[in-house]
C-alpha positions in Angstrom: 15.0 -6.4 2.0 11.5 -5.9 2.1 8.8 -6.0 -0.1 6.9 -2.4 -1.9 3.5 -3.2 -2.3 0.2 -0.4 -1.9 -2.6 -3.5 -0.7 -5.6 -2.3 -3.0 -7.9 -2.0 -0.2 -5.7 -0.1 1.9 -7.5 2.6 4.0 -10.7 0.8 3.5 -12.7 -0.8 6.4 -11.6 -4.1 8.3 -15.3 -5.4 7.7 -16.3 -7.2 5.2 -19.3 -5.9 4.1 -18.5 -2.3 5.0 -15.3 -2.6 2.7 -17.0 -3.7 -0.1 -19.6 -0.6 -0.3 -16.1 1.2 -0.1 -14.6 -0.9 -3.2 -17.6 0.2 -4.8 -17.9 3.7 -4.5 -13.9 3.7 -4.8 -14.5 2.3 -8.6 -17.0 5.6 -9.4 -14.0 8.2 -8.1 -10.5 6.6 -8.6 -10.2 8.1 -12.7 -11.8 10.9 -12.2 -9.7 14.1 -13.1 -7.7 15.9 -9.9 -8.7 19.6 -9.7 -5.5 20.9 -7.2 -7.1 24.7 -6.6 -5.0 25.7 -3.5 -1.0 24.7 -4.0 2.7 25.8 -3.5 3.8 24.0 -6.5 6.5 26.4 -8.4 4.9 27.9 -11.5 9.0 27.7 -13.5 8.4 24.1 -13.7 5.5 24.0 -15.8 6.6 27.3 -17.8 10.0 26.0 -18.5 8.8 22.3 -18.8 12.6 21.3 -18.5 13.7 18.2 -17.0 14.1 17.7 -12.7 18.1 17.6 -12.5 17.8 14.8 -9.5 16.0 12.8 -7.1 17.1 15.1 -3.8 15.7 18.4 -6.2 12.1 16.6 -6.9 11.2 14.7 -3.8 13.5 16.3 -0.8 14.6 19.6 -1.0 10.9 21.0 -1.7 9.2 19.5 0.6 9.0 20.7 3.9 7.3 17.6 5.1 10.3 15.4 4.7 12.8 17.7 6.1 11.0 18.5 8.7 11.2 15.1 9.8 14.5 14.4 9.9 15.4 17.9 11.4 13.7 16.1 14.2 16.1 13.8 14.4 18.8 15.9 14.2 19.8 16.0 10.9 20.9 19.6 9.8 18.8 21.1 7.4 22.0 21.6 5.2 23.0 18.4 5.2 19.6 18.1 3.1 20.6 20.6 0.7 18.0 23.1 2.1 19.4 26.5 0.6 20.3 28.7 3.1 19.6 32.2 2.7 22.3 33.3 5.3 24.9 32.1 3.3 25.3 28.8 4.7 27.3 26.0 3.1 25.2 23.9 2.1 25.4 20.1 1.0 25.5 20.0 -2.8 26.3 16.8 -3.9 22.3 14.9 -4.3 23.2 11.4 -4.0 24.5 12.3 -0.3 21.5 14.2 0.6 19.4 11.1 -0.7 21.6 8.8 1.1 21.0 10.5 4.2 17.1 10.4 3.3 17.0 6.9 3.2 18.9 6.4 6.0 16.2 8.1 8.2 13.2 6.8 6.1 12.4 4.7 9.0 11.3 8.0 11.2 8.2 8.3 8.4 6.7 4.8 9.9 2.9 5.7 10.3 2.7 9.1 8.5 1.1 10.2 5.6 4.3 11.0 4.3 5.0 7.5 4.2 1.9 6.7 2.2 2.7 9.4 -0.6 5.9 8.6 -0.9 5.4 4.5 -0.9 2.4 5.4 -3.8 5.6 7.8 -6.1 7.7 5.0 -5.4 5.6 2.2 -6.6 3.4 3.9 -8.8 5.4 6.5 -10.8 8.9 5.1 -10.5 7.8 1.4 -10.5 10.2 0.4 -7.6 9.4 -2.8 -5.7 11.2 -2.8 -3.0 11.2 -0.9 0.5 13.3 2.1 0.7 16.3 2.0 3.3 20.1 2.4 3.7 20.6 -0.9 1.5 18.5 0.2 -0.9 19.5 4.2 -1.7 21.4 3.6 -4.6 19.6 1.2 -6.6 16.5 3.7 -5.7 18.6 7.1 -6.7 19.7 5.5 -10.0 16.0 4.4 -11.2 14.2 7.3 -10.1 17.5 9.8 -11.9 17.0 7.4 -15.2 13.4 8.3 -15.0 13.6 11.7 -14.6 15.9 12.4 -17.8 13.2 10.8 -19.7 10.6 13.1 -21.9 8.0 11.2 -19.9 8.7 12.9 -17.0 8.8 17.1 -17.6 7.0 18.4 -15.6 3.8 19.2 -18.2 4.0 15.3 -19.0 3.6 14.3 -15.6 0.5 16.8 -15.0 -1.3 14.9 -18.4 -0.4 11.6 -16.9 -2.2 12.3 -13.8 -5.0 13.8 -15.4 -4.4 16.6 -13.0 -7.2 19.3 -14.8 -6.4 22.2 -13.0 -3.5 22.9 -10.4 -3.2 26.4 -8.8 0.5 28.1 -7.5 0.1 31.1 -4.8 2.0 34.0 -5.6 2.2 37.4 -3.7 0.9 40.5 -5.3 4.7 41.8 -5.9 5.4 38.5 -8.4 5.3 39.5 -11.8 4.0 36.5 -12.9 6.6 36.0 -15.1 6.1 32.1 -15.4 2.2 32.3 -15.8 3.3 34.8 -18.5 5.4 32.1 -20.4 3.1 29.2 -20.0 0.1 31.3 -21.4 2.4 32.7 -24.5 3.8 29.1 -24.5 0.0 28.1 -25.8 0.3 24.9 -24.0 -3.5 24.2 -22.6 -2.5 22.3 -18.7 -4.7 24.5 -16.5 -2.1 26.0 -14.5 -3.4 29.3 -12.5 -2.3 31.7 -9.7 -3.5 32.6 -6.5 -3.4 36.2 -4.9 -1.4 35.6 -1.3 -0.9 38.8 -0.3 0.3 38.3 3.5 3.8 40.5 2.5 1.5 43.7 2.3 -1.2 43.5 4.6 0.5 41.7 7.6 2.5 44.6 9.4 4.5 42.0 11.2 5.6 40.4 7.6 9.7 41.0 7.5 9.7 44.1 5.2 6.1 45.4 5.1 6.8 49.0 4.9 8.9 48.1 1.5 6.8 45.7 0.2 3.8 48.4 0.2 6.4 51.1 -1.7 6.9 48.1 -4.1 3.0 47.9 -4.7 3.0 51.4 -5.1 5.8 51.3 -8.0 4.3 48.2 -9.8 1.1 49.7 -9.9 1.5 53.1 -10.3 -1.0 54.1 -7.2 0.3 56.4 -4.4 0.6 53.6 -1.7 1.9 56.0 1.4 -2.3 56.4 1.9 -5.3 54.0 2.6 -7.0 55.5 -0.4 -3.6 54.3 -3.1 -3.3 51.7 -0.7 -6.7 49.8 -1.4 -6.7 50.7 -4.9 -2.8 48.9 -5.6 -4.4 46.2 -3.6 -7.3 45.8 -6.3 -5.6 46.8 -9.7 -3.0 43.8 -8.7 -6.2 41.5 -7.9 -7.4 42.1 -11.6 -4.0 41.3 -12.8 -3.9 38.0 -11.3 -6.9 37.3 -12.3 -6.1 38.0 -16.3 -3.9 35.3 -15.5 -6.8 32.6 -15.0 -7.1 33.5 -10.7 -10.0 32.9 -9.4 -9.2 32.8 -5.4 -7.3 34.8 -2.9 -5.2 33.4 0.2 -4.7 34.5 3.8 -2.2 32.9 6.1 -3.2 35.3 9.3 -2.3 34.3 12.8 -5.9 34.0 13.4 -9.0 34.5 12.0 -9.8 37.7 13.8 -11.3 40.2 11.8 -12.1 44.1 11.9 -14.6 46.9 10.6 -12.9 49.9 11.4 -14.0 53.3 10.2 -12.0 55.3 7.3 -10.4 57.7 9.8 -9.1 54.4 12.3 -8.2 52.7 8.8 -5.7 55.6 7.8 -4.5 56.4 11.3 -3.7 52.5 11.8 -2.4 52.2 8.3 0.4 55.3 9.0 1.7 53.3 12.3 1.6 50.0 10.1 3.9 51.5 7.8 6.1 53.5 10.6 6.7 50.1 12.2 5.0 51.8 15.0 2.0 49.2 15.5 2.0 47.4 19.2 0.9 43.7 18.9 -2.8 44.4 18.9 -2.9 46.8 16.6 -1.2 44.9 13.9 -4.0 42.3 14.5 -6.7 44.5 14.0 -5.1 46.1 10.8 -5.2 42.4 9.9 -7.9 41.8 10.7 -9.3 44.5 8.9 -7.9 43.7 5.7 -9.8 40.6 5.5 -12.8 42.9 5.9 -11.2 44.5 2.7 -10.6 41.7 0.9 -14.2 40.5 1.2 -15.4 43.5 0.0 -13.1 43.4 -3.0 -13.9 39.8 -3.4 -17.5 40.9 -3.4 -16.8 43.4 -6.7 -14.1 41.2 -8.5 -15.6 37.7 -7.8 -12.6 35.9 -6.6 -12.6 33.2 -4.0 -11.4 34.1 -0.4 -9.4 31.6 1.1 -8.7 32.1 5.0 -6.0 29.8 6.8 -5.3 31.2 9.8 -3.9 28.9 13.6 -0.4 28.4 12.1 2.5 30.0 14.6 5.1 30.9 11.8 8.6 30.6 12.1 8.2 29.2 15.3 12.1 28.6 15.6 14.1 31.8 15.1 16.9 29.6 14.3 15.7 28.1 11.3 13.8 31.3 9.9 16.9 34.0 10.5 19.4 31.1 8.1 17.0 29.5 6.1 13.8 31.4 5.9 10.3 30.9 5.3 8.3 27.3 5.0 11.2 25.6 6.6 8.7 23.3 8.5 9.2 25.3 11.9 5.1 26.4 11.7 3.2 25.0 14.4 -0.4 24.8 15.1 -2.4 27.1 17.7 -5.6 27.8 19.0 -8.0 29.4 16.8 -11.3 31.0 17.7 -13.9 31.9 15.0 -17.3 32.6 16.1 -16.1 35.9 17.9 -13.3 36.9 15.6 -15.2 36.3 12.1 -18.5 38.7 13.2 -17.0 42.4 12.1 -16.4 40.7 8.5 -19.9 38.4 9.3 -22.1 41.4 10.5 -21.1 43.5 7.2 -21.2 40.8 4.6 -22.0 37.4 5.8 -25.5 37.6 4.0 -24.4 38.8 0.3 -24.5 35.9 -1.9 -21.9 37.1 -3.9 -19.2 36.4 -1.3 -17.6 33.0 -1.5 -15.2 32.2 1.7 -13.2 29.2 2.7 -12.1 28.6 6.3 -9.8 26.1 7.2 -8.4 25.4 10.7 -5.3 24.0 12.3 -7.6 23.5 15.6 -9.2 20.4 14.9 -11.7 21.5 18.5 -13.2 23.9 16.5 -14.8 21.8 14.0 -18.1 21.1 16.0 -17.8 23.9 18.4 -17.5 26.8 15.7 -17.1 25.5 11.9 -19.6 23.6 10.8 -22.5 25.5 12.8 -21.1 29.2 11.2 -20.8 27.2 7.9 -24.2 25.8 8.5 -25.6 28.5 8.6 -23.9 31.7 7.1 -24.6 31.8 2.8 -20.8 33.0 2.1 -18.8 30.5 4.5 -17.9 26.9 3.0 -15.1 24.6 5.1 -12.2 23.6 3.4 -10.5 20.4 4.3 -8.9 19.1 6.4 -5.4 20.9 6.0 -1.5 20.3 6.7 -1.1 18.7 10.1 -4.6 17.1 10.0 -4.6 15.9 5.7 -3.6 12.4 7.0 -6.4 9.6 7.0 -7.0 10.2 10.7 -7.4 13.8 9.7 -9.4 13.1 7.1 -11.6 10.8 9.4 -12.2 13.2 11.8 -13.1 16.5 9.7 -15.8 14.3 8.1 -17.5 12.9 11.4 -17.1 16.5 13.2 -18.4 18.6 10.5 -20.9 16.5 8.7 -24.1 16.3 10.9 -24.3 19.7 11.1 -22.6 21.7 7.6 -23.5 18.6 6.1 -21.4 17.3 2.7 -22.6 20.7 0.4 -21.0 23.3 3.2 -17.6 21.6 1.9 -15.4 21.9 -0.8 -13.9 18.8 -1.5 -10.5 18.3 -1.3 -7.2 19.9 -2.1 -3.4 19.3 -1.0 -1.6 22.4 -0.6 1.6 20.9 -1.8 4.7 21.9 -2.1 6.1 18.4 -3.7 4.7 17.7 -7.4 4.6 14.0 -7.5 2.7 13.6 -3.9 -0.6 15.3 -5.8 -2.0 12.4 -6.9 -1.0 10.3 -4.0 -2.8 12.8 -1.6 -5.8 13.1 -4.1 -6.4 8.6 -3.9 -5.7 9.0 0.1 -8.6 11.4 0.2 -10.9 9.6 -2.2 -10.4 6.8 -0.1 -11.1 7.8 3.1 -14.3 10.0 1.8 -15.5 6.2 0.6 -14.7 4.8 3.7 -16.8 7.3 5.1 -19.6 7.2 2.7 -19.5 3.0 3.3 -20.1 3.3 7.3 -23.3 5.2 6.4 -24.0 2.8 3.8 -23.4 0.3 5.6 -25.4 1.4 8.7 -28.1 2.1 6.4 -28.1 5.9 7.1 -27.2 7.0 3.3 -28.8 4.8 0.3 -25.7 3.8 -1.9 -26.9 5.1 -5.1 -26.6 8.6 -3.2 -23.2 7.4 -1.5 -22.2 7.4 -5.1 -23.2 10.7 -6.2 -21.7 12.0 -2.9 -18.6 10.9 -3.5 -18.0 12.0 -6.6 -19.4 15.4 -5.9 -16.5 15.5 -3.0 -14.1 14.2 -5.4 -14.6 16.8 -8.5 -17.8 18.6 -8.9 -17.3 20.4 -5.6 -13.9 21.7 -5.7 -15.2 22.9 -9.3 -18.2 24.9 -8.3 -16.0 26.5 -5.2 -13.8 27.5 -6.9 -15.4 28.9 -9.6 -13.8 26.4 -12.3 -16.3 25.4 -14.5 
């Protein structure tokens, strides 16, 4: 039975005198507060603030991450409890599904997921041993114990982690229902929304035609025309933000976008909603909502988020019995120089815009990122983000971005989690490897370390903060 331990210098440079600096500047950023501004988190936790029934409910079954990795290995996704929405029987019973967890945990060897679930382990459930077939039941019966503990709701465990602000992403069609309840609850955590409104601007999103009716009857706007269209799409924007949102969210294929004219708008709009729109076409009306969306951001002030390069529901399998976020989204090429100039040529100049690009395509960080990001006013990089927020990933984005966007073209970090207890263990892997970072410049006497210092705190809090307009 082996030993649980987190080495305190872990993720810190094999030299010496390099991993000192990084001990340093580790001390300055380690308690400072975690500002989470981009998340998939589910808002009913924190509104109903009632206990997590189980292990499997908390630390499995959310988090697509962990199931994704034993679907590689064969495991069905029902055996994990994953609900099915094609009416699938599905494993019930949570002390099998977290048997069958820890019988596999030895596939998460060298991830990240590995490191955030050895930090929960250790730090919030104070386990001190490895977990494994042996150990399933000893580690199911702590963490349960835990978990029926006041210590552990769900608005304890944000205050014990110091976690300031942590935004969910709805779609404009969510009533926001739970934001509702946590605002009348008068409980101060600084939980917020985020607009995601993929379901009615993406003609390929399963149901668009009825989703758009659906913004029409919330919002009272004659959505069968581009005119009622555009103006749903704004009056919801203003309701998410009276509930504390400052930031939209797009999850396009790419990052292509448009500037049509009025008359192509409501032509392209009528095929959208027809289901008549070829391939290209439903691109470009993509594309030219993001055009839209800047130019609403532009009026209302919120912060555009674009996350484009993911091939969705890559396994038909998967999406047609389980659904969405299943973990069968893969990575693909993204371009951005060309595709970004329509919404660039119009708007890239107005210092009121605030966009965030992130990228699956780790070959575009040099190429494409950081010179547009160097240069355009409105354009900030986001982190490095899903596949790439490993410490690897994490190196990379740093050393391919920084010479040319420099550390002020960022954002700092944030973990677009599903999985509550992995925040803070994402939040110290980034901290860390920003100071392992800052210590090779240090260290190589290309950054003075009182500025190292300042750096990485910036990248730790003040950042995140000023992009996201939470100050």
């Amino acid at each position: 039975m082996s030993a649980l331990t987190l080495h305190p210098d872990r993720l810190f440079p094999a030299d010496e005198t390099t991993r000192a600096i990084a001990r340093r500047l580790y001390q300055e950023v380690k308690d400072l507060p975690i500002v989470s501004p981009h998340g998939h988190t589910d808002p009913s936790w924190f509104a109903d603030n009632e206990l997590f029934p189980n292990p499997a409910e908390l630390l499995i079954k959310p988090d697509h991450y962990v199931f994704r990795m034993l679907y590689s290995l064969g495991v069905p996704l029902v055996d994990l409890g994953v609900p099915s929405k094609a009416g699938l029987a599905v494993e019930q019973d949570p002390k099998k599904i977290w048997r069958l967890f820890a019988k596999h945990y030895y596939a998460f060897r060298g991830t990240p997921s590995r490191m955030w679930l050895d930090y929960v382990f250790k730090e919030v459930f104070d386990l001190d041993v490895l977990l494994s077939e042996q150990t399933a039941d000893a580690y199911y019966e702590r963490i349960n114990g835990y978990l029926q503990t006041e210590a552990f709701r769900p608005r304890a465990l944000m205050e014990r982690y110091n976690i300031e602000w942590l935004a969910t992403t709805e779609s404009p069609l969510d009533d926001l229902r739970h934001h509702k309840k946590i605002r009348e609850s008068g409980w101060k955590g600084g939980v917020i929304t985020a607009y995601r409104p993929d379901p009615v601007v993406d003609p390929d999103f399963e149901g668009f035609a009825n989703n758009v009716a659906r913004l029409g009857e919330i919002t009272g706007e004659d959505t069968s025309n581009w005119n009622g269209y555009l103006a749903a799409l704004k009056n919801r924007r203003e309701y998410f933000k009276s509930f504390g949102a400052t930031s939209t969210d797009h999850g396009h294929p790419t990052a292509q976008t448009s500037d049509l004219s009025v008359a192509e708008c409501e032509k392209l709009f009528a095929k959208a909603l027809a289901g008549q729109c070829s391939k290209q076409e439903a691109e470009v009306f993509r594309g030219q909502m993001l055009t839209e969306m800047a130019g609403m951001s532009i009026e209302d002030g919120l912060v555009m988020q674009i996350h484009p390069g993911s091939f969705r529901n890559h396994n038909p399998h998967v999406f047609e019995n389980f659904g969405r976020d299943k973990g069968a989204d893969i990575p693909s090429q993204t371009e951005y120089v060309n595709a970004l100039k329509p919404l660039l040529d119009k708007y890239g100049n107005d210092n009121r815009l605030s966009i965030i690009l992130f990228t699956l395509d780790e070959t575009v960080y040099s190429r494409e990122l950081a010179p547009l990001a160097g240069h355009y006013p409105v354009l900030k990089l986001g982190p490095s983000w899903w596949f790439h927020d490993s410490p690897e990933g994490m190196r990379r984005f740093r050393e391919q971005v920084t010479e040319t966007g420099g550390f002020y073209n960022t954002v700092g970090f944030n973990d677009d989690t599903r999985a509550f207890l992995s925040i803070p263990a994402r939040h110290d892997v980034a901290r860390r490897m920003d100071c392992n970072f800052l210590a090779r410049l240090v260290a190589e006497h290309r950054l003075p370390e009182d500025e190292a210092q300042e750096v990485a705190i910036d990248l730790t809090y003040r950042l995140v903060k000023q992009a996201y307009k939470l100050d």
